[in-house]
C-alpha atoms as a printed R data frame, in Angstrom:
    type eleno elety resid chain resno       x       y       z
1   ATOM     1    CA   UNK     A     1 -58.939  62.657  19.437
2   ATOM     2    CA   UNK     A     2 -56.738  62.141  22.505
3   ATOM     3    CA   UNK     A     3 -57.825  58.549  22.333
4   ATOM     4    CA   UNK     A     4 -56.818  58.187  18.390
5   ATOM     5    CA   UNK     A     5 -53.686  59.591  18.812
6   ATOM     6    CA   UNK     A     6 -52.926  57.405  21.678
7   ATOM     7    CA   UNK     A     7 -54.361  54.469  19.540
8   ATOM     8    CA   UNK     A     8 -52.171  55.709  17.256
9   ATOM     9    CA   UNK     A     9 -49.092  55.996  19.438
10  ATOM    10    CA   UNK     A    10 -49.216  52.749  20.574
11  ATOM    11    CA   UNK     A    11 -49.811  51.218  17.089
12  ATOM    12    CA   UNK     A    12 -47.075  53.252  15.524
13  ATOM    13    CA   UNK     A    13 -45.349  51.982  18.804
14  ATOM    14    CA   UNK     A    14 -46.250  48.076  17.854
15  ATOM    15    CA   UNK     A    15 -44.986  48.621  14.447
16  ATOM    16    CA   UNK     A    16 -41.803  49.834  15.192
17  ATOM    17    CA   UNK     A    17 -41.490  47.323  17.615
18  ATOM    18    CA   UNK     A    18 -42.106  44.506  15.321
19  ATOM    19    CA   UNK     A    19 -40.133  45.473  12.514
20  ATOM    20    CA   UNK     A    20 -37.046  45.901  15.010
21  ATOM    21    CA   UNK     A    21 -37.998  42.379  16.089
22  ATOM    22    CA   UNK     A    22 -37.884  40.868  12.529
23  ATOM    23    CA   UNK     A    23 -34.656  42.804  11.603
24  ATOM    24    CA   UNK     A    24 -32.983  41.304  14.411
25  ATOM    25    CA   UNK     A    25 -34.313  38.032  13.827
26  ATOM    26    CA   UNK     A    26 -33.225  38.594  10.204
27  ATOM    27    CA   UNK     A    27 -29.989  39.042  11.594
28  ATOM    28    CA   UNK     A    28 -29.463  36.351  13.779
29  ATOM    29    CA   UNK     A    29 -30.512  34.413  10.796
30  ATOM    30    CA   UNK     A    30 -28.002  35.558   8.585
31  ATOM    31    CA   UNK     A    31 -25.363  35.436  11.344
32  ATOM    32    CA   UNK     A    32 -26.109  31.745  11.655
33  ATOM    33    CA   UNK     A    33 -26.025  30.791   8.402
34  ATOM    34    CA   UNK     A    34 -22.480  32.500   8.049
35  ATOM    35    CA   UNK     A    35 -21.255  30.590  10.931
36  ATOM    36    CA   UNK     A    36 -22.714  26.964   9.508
37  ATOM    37    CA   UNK     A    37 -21.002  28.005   6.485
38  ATOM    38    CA   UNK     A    38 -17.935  28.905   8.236
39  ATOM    39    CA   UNK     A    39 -17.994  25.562   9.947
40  ATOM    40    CA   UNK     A    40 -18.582  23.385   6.934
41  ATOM    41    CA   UNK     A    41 -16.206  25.137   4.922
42  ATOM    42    CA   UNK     A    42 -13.361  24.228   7.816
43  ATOM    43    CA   UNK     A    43 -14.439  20.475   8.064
44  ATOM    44    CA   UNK     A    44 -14.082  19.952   4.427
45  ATOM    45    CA   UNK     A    45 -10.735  21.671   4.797
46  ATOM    46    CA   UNK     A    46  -9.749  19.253   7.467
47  ATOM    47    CA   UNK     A    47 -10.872  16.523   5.757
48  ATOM    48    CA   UNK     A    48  -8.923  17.397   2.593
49  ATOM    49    CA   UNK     A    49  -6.215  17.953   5.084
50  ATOM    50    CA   UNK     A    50  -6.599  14.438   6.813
51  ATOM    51    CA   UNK     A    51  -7.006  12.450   3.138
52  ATOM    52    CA   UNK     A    52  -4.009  14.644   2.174
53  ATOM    53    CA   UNK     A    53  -1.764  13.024   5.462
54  ATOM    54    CA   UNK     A    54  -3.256   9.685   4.985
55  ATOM    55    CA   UNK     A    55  -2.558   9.368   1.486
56  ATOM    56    CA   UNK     A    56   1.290  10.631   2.283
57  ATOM    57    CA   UNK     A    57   1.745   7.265   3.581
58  ATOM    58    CA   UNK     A    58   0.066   5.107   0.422
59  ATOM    59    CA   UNK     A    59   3.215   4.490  -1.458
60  ATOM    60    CA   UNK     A    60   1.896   3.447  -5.353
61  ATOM    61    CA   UNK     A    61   5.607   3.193  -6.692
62  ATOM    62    CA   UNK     A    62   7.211  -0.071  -6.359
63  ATOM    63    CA   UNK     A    63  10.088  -0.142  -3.774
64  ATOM    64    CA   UNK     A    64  13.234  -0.861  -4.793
65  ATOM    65    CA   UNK     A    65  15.873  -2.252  -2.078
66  ATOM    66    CA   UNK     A    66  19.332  -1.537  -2.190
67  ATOM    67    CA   UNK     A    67  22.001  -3.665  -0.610
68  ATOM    68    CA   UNK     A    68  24.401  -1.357   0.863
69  ATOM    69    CA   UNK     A    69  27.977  -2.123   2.613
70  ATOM    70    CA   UNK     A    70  27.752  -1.726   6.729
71  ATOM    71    CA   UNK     A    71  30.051   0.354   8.319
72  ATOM    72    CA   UNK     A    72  31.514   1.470  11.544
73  ATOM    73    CA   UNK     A    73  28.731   4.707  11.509
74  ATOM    74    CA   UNK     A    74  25.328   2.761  10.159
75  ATOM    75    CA   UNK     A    75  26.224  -0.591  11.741
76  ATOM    76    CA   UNK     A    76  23.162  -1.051  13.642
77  ATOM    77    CA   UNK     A    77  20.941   0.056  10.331
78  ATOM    78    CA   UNK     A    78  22.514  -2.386   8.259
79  ATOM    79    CA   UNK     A    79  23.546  -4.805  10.961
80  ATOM    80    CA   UNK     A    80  23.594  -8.846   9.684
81  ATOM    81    CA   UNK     A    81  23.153 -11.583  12.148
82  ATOM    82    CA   UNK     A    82  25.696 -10.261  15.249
83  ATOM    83    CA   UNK     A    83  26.419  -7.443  13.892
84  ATOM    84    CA   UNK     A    84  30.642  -9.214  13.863
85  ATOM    85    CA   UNK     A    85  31.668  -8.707  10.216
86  ATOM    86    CA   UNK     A    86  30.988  -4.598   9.698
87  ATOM    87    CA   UNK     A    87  31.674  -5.301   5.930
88  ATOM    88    CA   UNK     A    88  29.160  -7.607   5.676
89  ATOM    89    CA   UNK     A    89  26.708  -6.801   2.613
90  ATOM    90    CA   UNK     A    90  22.841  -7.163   3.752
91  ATOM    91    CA   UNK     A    91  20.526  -8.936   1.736
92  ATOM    92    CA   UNK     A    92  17.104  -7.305   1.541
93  ATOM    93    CA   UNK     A    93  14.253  -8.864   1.092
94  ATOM    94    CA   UNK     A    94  11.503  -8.956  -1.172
95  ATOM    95    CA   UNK     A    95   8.958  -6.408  -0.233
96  ATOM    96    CA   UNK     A    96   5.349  -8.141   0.444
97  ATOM    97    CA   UNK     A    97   3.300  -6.397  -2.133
98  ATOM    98    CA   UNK     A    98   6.541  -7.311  -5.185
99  ATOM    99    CA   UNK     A    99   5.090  -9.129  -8.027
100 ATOM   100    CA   UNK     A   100   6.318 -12.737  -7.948
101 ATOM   101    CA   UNK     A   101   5.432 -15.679 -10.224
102 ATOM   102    CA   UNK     A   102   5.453 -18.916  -9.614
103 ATOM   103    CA   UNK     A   103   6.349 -21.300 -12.315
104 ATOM   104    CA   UNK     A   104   5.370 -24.966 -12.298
105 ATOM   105    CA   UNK     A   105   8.353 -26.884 -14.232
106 ATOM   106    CA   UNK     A   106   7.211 -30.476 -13.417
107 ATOM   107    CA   UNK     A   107   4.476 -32.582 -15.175
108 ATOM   108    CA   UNK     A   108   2.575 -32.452 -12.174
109 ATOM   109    CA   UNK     A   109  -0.340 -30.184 -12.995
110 ATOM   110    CA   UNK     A   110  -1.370 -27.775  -9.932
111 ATOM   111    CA   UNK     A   111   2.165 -27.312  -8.335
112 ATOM   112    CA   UNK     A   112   2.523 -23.750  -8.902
113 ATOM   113    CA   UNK     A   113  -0.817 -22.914  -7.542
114 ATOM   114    CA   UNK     A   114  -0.426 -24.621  -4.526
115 ATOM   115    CA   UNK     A   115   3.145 -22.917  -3.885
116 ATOM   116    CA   UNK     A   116   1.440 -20.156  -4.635
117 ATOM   117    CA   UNK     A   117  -0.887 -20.948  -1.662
118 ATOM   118    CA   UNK     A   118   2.501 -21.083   0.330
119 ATOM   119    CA   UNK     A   119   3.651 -17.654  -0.597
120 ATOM   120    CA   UNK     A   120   0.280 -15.599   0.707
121 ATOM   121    CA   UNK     A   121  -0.183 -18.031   3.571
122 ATOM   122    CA   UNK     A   122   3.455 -15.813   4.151
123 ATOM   123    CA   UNK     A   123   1.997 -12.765   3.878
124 ATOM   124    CA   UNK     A   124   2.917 -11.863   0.074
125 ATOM   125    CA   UNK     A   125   0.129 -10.388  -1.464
126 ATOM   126    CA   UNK     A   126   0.766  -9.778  -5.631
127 ATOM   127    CA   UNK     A   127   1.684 -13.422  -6.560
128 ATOM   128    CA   UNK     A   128   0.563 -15.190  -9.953
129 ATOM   129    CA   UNK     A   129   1.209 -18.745 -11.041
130 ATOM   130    CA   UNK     A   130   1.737 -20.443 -14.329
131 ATOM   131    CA   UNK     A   131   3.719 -23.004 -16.552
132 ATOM   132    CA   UNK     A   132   7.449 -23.022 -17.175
133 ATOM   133    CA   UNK     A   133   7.464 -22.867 -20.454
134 ATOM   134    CA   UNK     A   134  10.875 -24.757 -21.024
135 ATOM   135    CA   UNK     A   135  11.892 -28.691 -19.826
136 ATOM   136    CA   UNK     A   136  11.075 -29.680 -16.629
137 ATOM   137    CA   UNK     A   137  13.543 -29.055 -13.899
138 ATOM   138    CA   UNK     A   138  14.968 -31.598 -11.234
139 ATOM   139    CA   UNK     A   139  15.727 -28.649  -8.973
140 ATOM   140    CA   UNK     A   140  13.912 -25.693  -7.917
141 ATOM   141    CA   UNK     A   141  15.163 -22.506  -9.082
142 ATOM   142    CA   UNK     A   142  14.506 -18.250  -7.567
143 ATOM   143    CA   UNK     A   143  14.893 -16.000 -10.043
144 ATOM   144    CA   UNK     A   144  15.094 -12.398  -8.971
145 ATOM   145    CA   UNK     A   145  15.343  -9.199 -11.283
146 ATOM   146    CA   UNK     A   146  17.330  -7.183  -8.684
147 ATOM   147    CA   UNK     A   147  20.447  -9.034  -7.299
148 ATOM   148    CA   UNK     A   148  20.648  -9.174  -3.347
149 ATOM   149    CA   UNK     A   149  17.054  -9.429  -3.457
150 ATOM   150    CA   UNK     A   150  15.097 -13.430  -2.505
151 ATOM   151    CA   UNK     A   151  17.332 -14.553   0.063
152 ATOM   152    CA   UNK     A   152  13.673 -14.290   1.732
153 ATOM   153    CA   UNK     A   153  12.254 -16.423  -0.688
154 ATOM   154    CA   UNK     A   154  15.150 -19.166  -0.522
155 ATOM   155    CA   UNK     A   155  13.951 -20.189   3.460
156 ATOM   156    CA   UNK     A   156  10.718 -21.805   1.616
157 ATOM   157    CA   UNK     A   157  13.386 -23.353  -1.046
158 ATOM   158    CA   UNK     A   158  16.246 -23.866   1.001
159 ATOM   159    CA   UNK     A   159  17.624 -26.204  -2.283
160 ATOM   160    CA   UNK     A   160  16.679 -23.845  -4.975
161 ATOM   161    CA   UNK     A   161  19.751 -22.319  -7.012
162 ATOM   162    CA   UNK     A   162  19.464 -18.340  -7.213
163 ATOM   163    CA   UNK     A   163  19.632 -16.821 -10.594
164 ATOM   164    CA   UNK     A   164  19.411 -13.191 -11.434
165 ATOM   165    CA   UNK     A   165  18.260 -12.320 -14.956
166 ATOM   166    CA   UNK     A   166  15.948  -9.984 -16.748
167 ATOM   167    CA   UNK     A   167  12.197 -10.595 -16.343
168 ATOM   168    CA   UNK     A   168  11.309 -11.114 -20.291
169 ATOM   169    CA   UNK     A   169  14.042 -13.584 -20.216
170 ATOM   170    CA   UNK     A   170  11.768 -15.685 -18.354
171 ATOM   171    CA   UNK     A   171  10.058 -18.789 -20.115
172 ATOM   172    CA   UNK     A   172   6.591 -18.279 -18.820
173 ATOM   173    CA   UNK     A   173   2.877 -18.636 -19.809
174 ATOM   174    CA   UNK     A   174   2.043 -15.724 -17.612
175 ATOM   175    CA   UNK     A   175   3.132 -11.983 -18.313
176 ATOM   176    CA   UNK     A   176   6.390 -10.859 -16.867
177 ATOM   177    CA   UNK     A   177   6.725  -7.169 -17.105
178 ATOM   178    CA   UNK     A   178   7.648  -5.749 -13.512
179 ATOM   179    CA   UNK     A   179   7.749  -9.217 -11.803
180 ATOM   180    CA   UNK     A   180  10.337  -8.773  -9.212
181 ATOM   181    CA   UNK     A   181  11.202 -12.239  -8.506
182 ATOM   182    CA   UNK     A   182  10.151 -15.910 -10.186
183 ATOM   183    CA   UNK     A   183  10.214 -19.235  -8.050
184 ATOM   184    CA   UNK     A   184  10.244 -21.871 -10.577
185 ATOM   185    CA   UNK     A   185   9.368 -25.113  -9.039
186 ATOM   186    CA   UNK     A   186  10.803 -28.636 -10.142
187 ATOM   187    CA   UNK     A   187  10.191 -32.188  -9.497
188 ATOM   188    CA   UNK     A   188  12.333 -31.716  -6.044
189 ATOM   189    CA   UNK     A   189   9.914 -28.912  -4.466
190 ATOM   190    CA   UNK     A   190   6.643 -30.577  -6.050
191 ATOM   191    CA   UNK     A   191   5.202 -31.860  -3.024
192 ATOM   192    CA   UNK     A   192   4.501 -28.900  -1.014
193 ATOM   193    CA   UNK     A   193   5.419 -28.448   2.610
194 ATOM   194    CA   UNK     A   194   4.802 -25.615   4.885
């Protein structure tokens, strides 16, 4: 009998002993899992976090540039050439990414599309070409939407007049709603030179 309760001692012993074991374990378990939970949830904050600051600097409106007078106090912001004349009004240019068209207003079929060649060879990225849709022109002409703006535009047509009119008042075979600026090439600017 002494034996079976000792056999029985120890057993009850074992038993105890191995459900402690597989409570703790069940424990650990658990506290694992709550910590890889933990975890994941605070990456996927930080990641919403880090799309959040990266897409602070993606700017989806189109820019506008104002020309503003120079004075005495924002001098250096606005400065033009040496900085002499503090009255001097600064031309901005034509942000990269504007919508410009060019127009082809010679009988010579391909013009536009090679000036527009020209233009994102410069670095402008949203430009469309098409057909003047009015009589060929002797001289080159830069129509802008926002006046001050395509004094940029005139060092690659140093001989083009500057106009500044309302985009639908544009003669072209390409849609001009939100085009910023138009560079309407004539027989003088047909051969293209970079």
């Amino acid at each position: 009998m002494a034996q079976n309760n000792n056999q029985s001692g120890v057993s009850l012993f074992f038993s105890f002993f191995l459900k402690a074991i597989v409570i703790i374990l069940g424990l650990v378990i658990l506290a694992m899992s709550a910590y890889l939970i933990k975890t994941m949830m605070s990456n996927k904050t930080a990641e919403k976090e880090k799309k959040a600051d990266d897409s602070a600097f993606e700017d989806d409106q189109e820019d506008v540039l104002l020309v503003n007078k120079a004075t005495n106090t924002n001098a250096i912001l606005f400065e033009d050439g040496d900085g002499s004349d503090p009255d001097a009004v600064v031309e901005p240019a034509l942000a990269y990414d504007a919508p410009i068209v060019v127009l082809n207003a010679t009988s010579t079929p391909g013009v536009a599309g090679a000036w527009k060649g020209v233009l994102e060879s410069k670095g402008y990225t949203n430009v469309q070409a098409g057909d003047y849709l009015k009589d060929p022109l002797e001289t080159s002409k830069i129509v802008v939407v926002t006046e001050g703006t395509g004094k940029d535009l005139q060092t690659l047509l140093p001989n083009a007049k500057m106009e500044t009119l309302p985009a639908n008042e544009v003669s072209s075979s390409v849609p001009t709603e939100g085009v910023q600026a138009f560079l309407i090439i004539g027989t003088s600017d047909q051969t293209v030179s970079e």
